[in-house]
C-alpha positions in Angstrom: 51.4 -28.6 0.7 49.4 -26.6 -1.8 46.5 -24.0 -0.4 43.3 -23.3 -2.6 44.0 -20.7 -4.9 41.9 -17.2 -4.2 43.0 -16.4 -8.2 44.6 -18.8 -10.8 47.6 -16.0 -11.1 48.8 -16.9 -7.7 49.5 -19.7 -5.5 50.4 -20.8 -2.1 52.7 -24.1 -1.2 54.1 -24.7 2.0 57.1 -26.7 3.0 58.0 -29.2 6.0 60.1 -26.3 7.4 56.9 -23.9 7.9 57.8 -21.9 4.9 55.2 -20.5 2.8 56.3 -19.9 -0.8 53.7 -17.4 -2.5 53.8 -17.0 -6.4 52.8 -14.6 -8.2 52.1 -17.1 -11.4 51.3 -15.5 -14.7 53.9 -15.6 -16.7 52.8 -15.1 -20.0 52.7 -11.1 -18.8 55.5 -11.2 -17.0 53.3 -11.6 -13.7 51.8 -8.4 -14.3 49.4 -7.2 -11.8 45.7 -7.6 -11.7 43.4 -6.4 -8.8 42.4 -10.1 -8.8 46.0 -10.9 -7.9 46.1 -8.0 -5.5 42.8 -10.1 -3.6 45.0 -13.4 -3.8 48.1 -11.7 -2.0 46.0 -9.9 0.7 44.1 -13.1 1.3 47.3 -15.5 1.3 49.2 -13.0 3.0 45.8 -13.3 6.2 45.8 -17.1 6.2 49.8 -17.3 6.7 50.0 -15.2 9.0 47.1 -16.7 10.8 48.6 -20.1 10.6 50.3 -21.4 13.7 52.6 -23.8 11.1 53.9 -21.1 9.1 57.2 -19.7 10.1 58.4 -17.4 6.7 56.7 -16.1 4.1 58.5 -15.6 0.6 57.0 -13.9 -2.3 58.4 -14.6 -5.8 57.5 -14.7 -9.3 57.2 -17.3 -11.7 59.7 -17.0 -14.6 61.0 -14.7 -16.0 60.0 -11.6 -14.1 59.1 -10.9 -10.7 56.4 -8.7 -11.7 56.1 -6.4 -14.3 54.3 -4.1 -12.6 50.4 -3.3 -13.3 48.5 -4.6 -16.1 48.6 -2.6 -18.6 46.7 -4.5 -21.0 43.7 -2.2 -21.3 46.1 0.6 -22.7 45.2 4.3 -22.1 42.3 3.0 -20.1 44.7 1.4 -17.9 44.9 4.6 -15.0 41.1 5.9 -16.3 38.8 7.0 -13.1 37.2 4.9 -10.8 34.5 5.9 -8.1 36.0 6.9 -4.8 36.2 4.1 -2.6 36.7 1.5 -5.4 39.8 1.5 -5.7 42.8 1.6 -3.1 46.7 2.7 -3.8 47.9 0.3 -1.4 47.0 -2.5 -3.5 47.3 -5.2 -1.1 45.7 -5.7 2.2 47.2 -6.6 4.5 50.4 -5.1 3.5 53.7 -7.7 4.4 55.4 -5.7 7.0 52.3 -6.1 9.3 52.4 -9.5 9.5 53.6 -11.6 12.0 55.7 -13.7 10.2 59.0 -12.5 8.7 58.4 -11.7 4.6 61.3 -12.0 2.1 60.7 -11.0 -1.7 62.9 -13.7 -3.9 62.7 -10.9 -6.7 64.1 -13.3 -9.2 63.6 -11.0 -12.4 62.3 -7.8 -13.3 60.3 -5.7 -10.6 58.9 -2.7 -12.4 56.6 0.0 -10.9 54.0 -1.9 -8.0 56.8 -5.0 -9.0 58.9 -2.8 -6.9 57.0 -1.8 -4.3 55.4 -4.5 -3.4 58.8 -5.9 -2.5 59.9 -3.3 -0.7 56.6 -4.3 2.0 58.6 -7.3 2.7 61.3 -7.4 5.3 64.3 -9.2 3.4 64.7 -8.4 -0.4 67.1 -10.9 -2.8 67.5 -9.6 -6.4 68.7 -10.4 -9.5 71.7 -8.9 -10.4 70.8 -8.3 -14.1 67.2 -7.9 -13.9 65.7 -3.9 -14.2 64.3 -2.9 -11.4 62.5 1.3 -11.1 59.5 2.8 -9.3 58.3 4.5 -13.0 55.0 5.9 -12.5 55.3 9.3 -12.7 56.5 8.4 -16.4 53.2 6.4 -16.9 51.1 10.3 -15.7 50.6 8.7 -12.4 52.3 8.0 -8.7 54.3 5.5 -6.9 51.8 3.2 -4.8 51.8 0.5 -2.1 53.1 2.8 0.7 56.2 4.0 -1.3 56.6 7.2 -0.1 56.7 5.4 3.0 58.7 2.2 2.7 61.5 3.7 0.5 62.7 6.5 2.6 63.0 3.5 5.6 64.7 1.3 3.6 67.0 3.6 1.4 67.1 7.1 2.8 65.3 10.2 1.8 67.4 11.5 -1.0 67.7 7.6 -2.8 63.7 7.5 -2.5 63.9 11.0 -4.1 66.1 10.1 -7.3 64.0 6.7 -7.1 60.6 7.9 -7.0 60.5 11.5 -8.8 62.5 9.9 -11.8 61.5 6.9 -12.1 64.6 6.0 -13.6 65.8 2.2 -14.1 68.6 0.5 -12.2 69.7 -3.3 -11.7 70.6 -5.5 -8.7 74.1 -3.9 -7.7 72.5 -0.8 -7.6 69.4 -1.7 -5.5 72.2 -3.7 -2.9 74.3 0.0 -3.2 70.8 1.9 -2.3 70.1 -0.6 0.2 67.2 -1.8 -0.8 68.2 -5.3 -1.7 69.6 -7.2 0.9 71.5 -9.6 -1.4 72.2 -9.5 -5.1 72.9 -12.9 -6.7 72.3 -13.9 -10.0 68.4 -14.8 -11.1 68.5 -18.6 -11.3 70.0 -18.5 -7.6 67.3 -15.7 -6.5 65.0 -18.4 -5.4 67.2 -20.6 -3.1 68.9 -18.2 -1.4 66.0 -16.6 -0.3 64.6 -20.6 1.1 68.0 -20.8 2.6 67.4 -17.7 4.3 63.8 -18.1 5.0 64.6 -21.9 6.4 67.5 -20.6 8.6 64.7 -18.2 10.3 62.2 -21.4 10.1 64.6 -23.0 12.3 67.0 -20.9 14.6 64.9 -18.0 15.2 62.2 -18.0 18.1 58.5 -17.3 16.1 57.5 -14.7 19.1 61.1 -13.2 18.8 60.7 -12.7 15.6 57.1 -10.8 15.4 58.6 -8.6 18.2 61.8 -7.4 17.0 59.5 -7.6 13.2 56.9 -5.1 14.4 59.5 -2.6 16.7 61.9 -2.6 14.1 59.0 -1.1 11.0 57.6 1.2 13.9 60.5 2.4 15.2 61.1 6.0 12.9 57.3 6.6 15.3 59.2 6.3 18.4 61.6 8.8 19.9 65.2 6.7 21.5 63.1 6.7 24.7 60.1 5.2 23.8 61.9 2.5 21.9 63.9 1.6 25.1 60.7 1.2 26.7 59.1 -0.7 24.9 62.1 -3.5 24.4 62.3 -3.8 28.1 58.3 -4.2 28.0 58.8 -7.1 25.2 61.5 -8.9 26.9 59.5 -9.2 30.2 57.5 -11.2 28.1 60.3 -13.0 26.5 62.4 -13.8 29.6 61.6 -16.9 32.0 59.4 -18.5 28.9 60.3 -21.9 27.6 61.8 -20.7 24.0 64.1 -18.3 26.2 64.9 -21.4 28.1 65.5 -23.5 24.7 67.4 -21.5 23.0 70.1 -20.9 25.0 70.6 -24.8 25.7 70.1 -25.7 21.9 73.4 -23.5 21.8 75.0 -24.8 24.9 74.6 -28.8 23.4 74.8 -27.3 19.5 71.6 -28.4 18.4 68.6 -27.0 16.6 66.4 -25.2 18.8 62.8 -26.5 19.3 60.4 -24.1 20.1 57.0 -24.2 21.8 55.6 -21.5 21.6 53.6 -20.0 18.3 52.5 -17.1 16.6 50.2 -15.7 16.7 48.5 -18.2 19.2 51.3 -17.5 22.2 52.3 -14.2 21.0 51.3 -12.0 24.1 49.9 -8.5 23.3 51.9 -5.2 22.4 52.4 -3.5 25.5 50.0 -0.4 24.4 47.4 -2.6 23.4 47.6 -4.9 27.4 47.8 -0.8 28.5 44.6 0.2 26.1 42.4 -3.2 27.1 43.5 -2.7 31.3 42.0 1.2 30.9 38.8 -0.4 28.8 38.2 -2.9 32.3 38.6 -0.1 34.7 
């Protein structure tokens, strides 16, 4: 199934398993990054994960690159000033690891500067091994964007985001699996269907309000002291045990059958525990 496309550099299909495959689609410029794309991504990125039907998200590029990174077409204009509160570092809104719905970046080619950081918003990362991959900014006079200096450190450790991110040095795929920050490294023709076979496996055997959980605990989690974090899974699974998908998913294992869960996201998915503790103090 094909979605309306917010720009015609990016489009939105989505398969009988509930995954939604978003393309960044303009090759020609190696999928280089316009603000018009940037409005495309925020506004797939709402409706999927305000669709009951979509499981997975995955975010790819169309042949050859992944992204090339911004659009540099306008040459030394390209980084010129804008008017404060016209323009936005982040890039996208809403960024992927806020959604409820597990994100994995299929970075089938090269991923240079917001390439790059806009897959490291997403959850689950596949590279290509041979493809270049570098946060390069500070050689272009400017900074790394999309939540870099906040994503990278998570994902690969302060003193990798430091080498990453104040050099903006190159590296390929074995590299970014070494650093951590791919989770696989194939080749680029297989970038694609690995990450479906991953995102179908999740589509399938994983519970959708499971996921969203463990999703949003696990990116907030450097916020919370060992504690807090305890807390707060005990909170989730009261809400987890004695449903019906806790119920189904331990018989589809019993009888070794697919799972089929009921309940949805984000229509079933109960409310964080601070936010039912925030809305009981607004009644009283």
């Amino acid at each position: 199934m094909s979605a309306q496309a917010p720009s015609a550099d990016i489009h939105l299909e989505i398969d009988d398993f509930g995954v939604a495959v978003i393309t960044l689609d303009r090759p020609q410029r190696r999928n280089a990054f316009s603000s018009a794309m940037g409005r495309g991504l925020g506004d797939y990125y709402a409706r999927c994960d305000a669709d009951d039907d979509v499981r997975v998200i995955v975010l790819t590029g169309a042949p050859p690159a992944f992204c090339a990174g911004a659009d540099i077409s306008s040459g030394a204009d390209t980084f010129g000033p804008t008017e404060r509160g016209r323009f936005s570092a982040a890039a996208v809104d809403p960024p992927a690891w806020t959604l409820r719905k597990p994100v994995i970046a299929a970075v089938n080619g090269h991923a240079i500067g917001l390439g790059l950081t806009l897959a490291l918003q997403c959850d689950l990362r596949v590279f290509a091994i041979d493809a270049r991959y570098g946060v390069v900014q500070v050689r272009r006079g400017v900074m790394p964007d999309a939540y870099a200096h906040w994503t990278l450190p998570r994902l690969a450790g302060i003193a990798a985001a430091a080498e990453i991110l104040l050099t903006g040095r190159t590296f390929d795929g074995n590299d970014a699996l070494r650093m951590g920050i791919a989770t696989r490294a194939v080749d680029a023709d297989e970038v694609l269907a690995v990450a479906m076979d991953l995102a179908r496996d999740i589509a399938v055997n994983v519970s959708p309000v499971s996921a969203a959980y463990t999703k949003r605990l696990l990116w907030e989690s450097f916020a919370h002291s060992p504690g807090e974090v305890g807390r707060l899974e005990t909170e989730l699974h009261h809400h987890l045990m004695g449903s019906a998908d806790a119920r189904e998913g331990v018989m589809a294992f019993v009888e070794r059958r697919d799972p089929v869960w009921t309940r949805r996201v984000p229509s079933d998915l109960p409310p964080w525990p601070e936010e039912q503790l925030n809305d009981r103090e607004e009644k009283q």
